[in-house]
C-alpha positions in Angstrom: 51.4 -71.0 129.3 47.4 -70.8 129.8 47.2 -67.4 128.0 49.0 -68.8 125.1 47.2 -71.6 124.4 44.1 -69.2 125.2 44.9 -67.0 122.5 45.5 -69.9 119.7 41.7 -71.6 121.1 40.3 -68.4 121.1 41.6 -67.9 117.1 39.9 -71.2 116.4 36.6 -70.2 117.9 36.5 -66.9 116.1 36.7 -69.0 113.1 33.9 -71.1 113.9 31.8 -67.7 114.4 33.2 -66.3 110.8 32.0 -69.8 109.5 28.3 -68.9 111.3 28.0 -65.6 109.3 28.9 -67.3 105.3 25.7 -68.5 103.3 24.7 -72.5 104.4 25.9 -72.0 108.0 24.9 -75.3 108.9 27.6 -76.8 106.6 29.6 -74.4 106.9 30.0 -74.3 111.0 29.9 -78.3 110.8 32.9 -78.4 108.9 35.1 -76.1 110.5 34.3 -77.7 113.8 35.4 -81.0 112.5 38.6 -79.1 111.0 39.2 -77.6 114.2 38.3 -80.6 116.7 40.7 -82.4 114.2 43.6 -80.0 114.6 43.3 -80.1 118.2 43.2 -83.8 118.3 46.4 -83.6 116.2 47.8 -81.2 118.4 47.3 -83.5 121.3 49.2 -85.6 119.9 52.4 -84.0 119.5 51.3 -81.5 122.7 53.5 -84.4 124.6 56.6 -83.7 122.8 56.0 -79.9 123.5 56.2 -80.4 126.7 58.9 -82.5 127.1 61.0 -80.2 124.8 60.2 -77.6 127.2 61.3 -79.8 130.4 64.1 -81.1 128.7 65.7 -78.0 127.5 64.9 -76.1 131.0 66.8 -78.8 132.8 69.9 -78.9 130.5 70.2 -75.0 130.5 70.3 -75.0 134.5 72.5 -77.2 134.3 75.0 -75.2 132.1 74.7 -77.1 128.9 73.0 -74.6 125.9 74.6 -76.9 123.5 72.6 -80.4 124.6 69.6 -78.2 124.8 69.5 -77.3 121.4 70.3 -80.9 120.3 67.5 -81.7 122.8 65.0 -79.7 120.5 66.3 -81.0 117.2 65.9 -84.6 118.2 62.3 -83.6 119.5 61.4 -81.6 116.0 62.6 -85.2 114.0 60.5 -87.6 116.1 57.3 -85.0 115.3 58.2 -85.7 111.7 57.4 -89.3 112.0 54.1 -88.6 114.0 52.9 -85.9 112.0 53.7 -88.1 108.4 51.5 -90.7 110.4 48.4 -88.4 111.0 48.9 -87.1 107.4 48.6 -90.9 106.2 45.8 -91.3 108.4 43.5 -88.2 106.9 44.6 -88.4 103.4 43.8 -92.0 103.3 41.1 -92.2 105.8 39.0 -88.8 105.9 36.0 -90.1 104.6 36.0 -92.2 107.8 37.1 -89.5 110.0 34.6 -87.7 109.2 32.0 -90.0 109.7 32.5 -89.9 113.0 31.3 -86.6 113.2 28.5 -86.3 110.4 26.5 -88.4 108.5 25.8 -86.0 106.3 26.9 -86.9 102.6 27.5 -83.5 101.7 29.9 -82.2 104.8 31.8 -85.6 104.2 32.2 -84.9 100.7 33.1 -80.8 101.0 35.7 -82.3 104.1 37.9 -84.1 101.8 38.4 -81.0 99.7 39.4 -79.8 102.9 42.4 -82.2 103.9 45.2 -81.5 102.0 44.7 -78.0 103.7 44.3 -79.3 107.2 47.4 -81.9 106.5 49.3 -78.7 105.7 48.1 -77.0 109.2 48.8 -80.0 111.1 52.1 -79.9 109.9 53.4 -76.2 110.7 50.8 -76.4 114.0 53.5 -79.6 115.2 56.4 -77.8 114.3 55.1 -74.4 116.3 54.6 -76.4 119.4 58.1 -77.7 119.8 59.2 -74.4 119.2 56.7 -73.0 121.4 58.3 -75.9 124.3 61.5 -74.7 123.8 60.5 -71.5 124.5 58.9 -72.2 127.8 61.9 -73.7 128.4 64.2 -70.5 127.5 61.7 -68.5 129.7 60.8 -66.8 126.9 56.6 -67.3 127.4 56.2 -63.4 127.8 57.9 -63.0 124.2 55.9 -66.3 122.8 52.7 -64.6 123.6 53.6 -61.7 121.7 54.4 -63.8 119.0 51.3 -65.7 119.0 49.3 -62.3 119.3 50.8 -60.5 115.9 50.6 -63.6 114.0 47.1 -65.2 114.9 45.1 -61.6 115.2 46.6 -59.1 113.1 48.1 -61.3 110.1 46.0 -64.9 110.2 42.9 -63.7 110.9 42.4 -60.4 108.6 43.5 -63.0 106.0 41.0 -65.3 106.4 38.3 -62.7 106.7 39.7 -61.4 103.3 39.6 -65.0 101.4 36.8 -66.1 103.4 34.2 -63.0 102.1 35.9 -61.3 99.7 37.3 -64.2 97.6 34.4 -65.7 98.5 36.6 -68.8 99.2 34.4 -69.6 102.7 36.0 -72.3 104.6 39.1 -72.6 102.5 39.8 -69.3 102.8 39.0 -69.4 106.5 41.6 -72.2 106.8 44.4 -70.8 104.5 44.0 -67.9 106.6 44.6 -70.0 110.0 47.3 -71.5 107.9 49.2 -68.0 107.1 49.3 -67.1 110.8 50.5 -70.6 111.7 53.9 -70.0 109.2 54.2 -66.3 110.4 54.2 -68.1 114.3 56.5 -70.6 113.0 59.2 -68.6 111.5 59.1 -66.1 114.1 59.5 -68.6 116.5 61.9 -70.1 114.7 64.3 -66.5 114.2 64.1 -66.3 117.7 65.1 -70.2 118.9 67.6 -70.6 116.2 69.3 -67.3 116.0 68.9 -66.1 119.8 72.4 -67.0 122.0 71.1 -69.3 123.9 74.2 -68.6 126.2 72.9 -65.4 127.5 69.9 -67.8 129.7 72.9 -70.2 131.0 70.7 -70.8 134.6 73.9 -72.4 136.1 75.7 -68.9 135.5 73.2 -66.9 137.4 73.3 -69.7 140.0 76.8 -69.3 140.6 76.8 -65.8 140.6 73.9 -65.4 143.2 75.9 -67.8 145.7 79.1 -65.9 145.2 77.1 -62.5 145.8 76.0 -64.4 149.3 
């Protein structure tokens, strides 16, 4: 688990380098930082729900139940609908505050609200990947999460952001729809796997059974 949330950290840092090397890179680094600290806060958020999904559906497949597992998930991916919709509220209605408490600058608060419909959208998809990425955990599947996280954030998200960010000359937008590109690539990958994977193959109890018969 600490190498996969490495990797996604370490994707966010390299964008606050990215942001160092674009023309004004005191606004520019500013307010990826507050985009970042603000999708991490977010994360936070629903980071509990992650892990629970991850306990949860552990516990039901050692105990032979693939079925409640999966209904474990689902009920966990509806209550991060109603906590994501209430950081979305919060940002589209309140960003101008947010980011006050960050800057004072007129100028970074201004250029930030251009940037929340974009960072609503990432907080979104980043929610939904972490309940994915709990149930996961809780499949014993972290080797093949990591893998996933790897080929989406390094070799699809961030040559896109590069891409928009220079060549489109799209600077922190196209930093951010970059991030936002390997976040849906993670996602649905994640969700292929989860959704299509028999999750009858990992019944714990099975293997339980078998290993005291074999005694």
């Amino acid at each position: 688990m600490k190498s996969y949330a490495s990797l996604e950290g370490w994707a966010f840092e390299i964008l606050v380098f990215l942001a160092g090397l674009m023309p004004n890179p005191e606004i520019t680094t500013s307010l990826i930082a507050i985009c970042v600290n603000t999708e991490t806060i977010a994360y936070m958020i629903t980071y509990g729900l992650s892990a629970a999904a991850s306990t949860r559906v552990s516990n039901e497949l050692g105990a032979g139940n693939p079925n409640k597992a999966k209904h474990a998930m689902t009920v966990t991916l509806k209550l991060y609908v109603l906590l994501t919709l209430a950081v979305a509220l919060m940002l589209a209605f309140g960003h101008g505050i947010w980011a006050g408490f960050f800057s004072n600058s007129h100028s970074i608060i201004k250029k930030f609200a251009g940037m929340t419909p974009l960072l609503i959208v990432s907080i979104a998809i980043d929610a939904i990947q972490g309940v994915l990425s709990g149930a996961a955990r809780g499949c014993g599947w972290q080797n093949l999460a990591v893998l996933v996280n790897l080929g989406t954030f390094y070799f699809i998200g961030m040559p896109i952001a590069v891409f928009l960010g220079f060549k489109f000359e799209l600077y922190v937008k196209g930093l951010w729809i970059g991030l936002i590109c390997g976040l849906s690539c993670q996602t649905c990958t994640l969700m292929l796997i989860i959704f299509y994977r028999k999750w009858t193959k990992i019944n714990l109890s099975d293997e339980n059974n078998n290993e005291t018969q074999a005694v």
